[in-house]
C-alpha positions as CSV (number, residue, x, y, z in Angstrom):
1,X,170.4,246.7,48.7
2,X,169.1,245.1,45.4
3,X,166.6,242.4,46.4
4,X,167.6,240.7,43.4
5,X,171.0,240.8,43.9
6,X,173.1,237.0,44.1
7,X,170.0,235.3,42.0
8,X,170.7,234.0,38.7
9,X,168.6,236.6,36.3
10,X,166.9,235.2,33.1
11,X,165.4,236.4,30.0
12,X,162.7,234.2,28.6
13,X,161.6,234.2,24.5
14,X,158.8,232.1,23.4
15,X,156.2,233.0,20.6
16,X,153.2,231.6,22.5
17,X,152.1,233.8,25.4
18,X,150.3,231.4,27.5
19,X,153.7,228.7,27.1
20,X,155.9,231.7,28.3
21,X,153.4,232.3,31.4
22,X,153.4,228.6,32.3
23,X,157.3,228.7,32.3
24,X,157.1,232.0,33.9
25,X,155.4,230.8,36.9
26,X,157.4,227.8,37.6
27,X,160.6,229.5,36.8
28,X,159.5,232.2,39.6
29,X,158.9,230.2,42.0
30,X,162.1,229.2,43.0
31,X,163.4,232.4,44.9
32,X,167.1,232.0,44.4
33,X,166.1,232.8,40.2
34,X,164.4,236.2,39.0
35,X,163.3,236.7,35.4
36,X,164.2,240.0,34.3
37,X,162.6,240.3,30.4
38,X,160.5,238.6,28.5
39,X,160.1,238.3,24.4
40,X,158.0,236.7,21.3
41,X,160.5,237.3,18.9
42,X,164.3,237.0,18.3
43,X,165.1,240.6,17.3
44,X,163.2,241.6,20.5
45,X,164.9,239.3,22.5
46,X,168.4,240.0,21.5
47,X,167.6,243.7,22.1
48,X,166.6,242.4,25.5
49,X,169.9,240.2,25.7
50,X,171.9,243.4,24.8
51,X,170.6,245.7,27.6
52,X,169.9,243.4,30.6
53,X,173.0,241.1,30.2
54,X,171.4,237.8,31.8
55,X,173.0,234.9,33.5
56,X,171.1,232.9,30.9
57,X,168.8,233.3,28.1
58,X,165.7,230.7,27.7
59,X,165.3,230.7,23.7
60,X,162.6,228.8,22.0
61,X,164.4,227.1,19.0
62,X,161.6,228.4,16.7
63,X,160.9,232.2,16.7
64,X,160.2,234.7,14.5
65,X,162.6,237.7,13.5
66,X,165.4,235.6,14.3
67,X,165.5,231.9,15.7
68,X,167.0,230.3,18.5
69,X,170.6,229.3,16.5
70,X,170.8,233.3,15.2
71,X,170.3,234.7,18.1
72,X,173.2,232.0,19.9
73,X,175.6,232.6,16.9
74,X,174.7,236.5,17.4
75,X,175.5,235.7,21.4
76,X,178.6,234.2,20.4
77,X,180.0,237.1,17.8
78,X,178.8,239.8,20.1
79,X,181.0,238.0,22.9
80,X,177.4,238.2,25.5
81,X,177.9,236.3,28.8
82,X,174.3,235.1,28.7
83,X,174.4,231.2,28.7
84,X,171.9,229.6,26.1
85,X,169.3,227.0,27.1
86,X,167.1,225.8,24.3
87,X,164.0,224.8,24.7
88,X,162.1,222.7,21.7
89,X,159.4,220.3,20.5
90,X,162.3,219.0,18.0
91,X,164.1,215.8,18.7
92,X,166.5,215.6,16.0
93,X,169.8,215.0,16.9
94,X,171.7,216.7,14.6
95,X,169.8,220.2,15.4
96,X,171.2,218.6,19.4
97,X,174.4,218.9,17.3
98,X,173.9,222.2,15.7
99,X,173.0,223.6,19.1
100,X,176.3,222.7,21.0
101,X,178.7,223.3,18.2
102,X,177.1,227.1,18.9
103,X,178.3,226.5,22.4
104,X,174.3,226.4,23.6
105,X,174.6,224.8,27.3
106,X,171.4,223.4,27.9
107,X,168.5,221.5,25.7
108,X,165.5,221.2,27.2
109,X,162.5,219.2,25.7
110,X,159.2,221.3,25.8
111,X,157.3,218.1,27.4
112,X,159.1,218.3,30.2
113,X,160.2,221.9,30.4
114,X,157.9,222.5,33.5
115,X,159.6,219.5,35.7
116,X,163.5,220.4,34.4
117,X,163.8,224.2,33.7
118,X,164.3,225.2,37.1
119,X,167.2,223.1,37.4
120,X,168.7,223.6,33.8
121,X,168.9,227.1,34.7
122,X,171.0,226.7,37.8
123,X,173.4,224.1,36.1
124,X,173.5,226.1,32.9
125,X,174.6,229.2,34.9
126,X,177.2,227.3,36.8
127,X,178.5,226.7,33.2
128,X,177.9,223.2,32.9
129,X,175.6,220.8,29.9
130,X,171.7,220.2,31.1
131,X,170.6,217.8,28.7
132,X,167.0,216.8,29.0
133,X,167.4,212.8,30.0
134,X,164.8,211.6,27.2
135,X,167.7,213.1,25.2
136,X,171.0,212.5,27.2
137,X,172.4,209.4,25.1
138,X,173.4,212.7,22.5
139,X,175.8,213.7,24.1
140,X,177.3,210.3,24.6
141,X,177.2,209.5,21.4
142,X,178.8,212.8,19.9
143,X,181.7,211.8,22.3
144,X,181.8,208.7,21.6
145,X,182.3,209.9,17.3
146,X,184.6,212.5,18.5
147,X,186.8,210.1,19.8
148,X,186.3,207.4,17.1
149,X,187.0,209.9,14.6
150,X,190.2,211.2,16.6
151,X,191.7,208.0,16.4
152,X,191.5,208.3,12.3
153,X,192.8,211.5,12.2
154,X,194.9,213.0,15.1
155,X,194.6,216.3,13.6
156,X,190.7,216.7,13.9
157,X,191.5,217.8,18.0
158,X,192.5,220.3,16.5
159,X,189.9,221.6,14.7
160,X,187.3,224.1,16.1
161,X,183.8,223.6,17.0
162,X,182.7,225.7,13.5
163,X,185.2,223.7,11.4
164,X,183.8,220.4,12.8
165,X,179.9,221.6,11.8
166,X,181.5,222.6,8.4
167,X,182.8,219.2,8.0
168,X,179.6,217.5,8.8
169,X,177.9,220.0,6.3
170,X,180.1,219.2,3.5
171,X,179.4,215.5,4.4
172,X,176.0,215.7,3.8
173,X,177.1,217.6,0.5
174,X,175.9,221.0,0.7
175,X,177.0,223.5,-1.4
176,X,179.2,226.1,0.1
177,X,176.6,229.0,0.0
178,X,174.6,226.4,1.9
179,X,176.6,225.9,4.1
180,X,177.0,229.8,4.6
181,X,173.1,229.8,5.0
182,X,173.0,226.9,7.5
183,X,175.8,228.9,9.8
184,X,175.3,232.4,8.6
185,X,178.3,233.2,7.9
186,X,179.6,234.3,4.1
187,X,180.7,231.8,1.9
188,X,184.4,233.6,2.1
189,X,184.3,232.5,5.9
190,X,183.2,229.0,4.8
191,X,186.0,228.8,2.3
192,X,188.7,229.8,4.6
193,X,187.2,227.2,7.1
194,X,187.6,224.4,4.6
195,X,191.5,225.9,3.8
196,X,192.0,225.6,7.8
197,X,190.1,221.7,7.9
198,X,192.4,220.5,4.8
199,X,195.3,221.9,6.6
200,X,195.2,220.0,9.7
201,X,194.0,217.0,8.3
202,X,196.3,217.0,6.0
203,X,194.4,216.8,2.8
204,X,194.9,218.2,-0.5
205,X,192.5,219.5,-2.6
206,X,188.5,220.2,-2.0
207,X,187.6,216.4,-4.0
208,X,190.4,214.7,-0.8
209,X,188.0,217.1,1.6
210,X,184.6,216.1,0.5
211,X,185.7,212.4,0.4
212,X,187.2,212.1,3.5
213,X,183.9,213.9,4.9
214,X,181.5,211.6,3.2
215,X,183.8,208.3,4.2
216,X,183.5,209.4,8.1
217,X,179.9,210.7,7.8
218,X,178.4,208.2,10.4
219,X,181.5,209.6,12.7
220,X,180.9,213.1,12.6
């Protein structure tokens, strides 16, 4: 019988050695998780993703050969299991945004990764948001927009979790190839996105888009 078998398995990806043998250690030593690869860089790691299939992947945000938001959107189109936690130095709520609009389940500040990792794992694998609580109001407040801005428009429930981040993109004025950058996707997907957002918001035109996005900016 596989020893390991019933534990939530993890693959953890940091750049810095002696940071992934600190999380190592107190990751291990709760028996009821088992780490099953490690990785410095994305490329590696989603190699590792690929062939080991984790309960949940344990991405530093910044990585070479791929960082933590390519290798979730590459989780995402390659339709992988593995549930994301992020761990980061990085406070910024919109990158908080960025991250769950990729459908990344857990945040975890770097500060306090040694007291809440443990624990983020086994939420995170039971499918459920770990927020780390310096940085729990986030979530709140995204809510709390998504609702506000529902109440303008009916139509934005409607809209996916890309076609949201596209909106907030083009409210912040990038440029459609930036916004392809930002989400790698092509700038053909990012047009068809804004076709789909004018459509069930009823707007007409890109100026009646990029107005409406700028005019709710603080909502998004």
């Amino acid at each position: 019988m596989d020893q390991n078998q019933g534990k939530i398995s993890v693959v953890i990806a940091d750049d810095h050695p002696i940071f992934r043998q600190g999380l190592r250690q107190v990751i291990e030593a709760d028996e009821r998780i088992v780490i099953v690869g490690e990785a410095a860089d994305g490329e590696t790691t989603l190699e590792r993703l690929e062939s080991l299939t984790p309960d949940v992947a344990v991405l530093d945000i910044e990585m070479p050969r791929k960082d933590g938001f390519a290798l979730a959107q590459a989780i995402k189109d390659k339709g992988l299991s593995t549930q994301v936690i992020f761990l980061t130095m990085f406070k910024e709520e919109d990158l908080f945004d960025r991250a769950v609009d990729l459908g990344v389940l857990g945040y975890v500040l770097k500060d306090s990764a040694a007291t809440e990792i443990v624990e983020s794992i086994r939420v995170v694998a039971a499918g459920k948001h770990f927020i780390s609580p310096a940085i729990s109001s986030y979530l709140v407040n995204r809510n709390r927009r998504a609702a506000a801005l529902a109440q303008h428009k009916p139509g934005l429930n409607d809209l996916t979790a890309t076609e949201r981040r596209v909106l907030k993109l083009i409210a912040e004025e990038q440029t459609t190839r930036e916004i392809a950058g930002k989400l790698f996707i092509s700038p053909r997907t990012v047009d068809t996105h804004r076709a789909n957002i004018c459509r069930k918001l009823d707007l007409h035109g890109s100026l009646a888009l990029v107005k409406f996005a700028i005019e709710h900016k603080s909502e998004l």
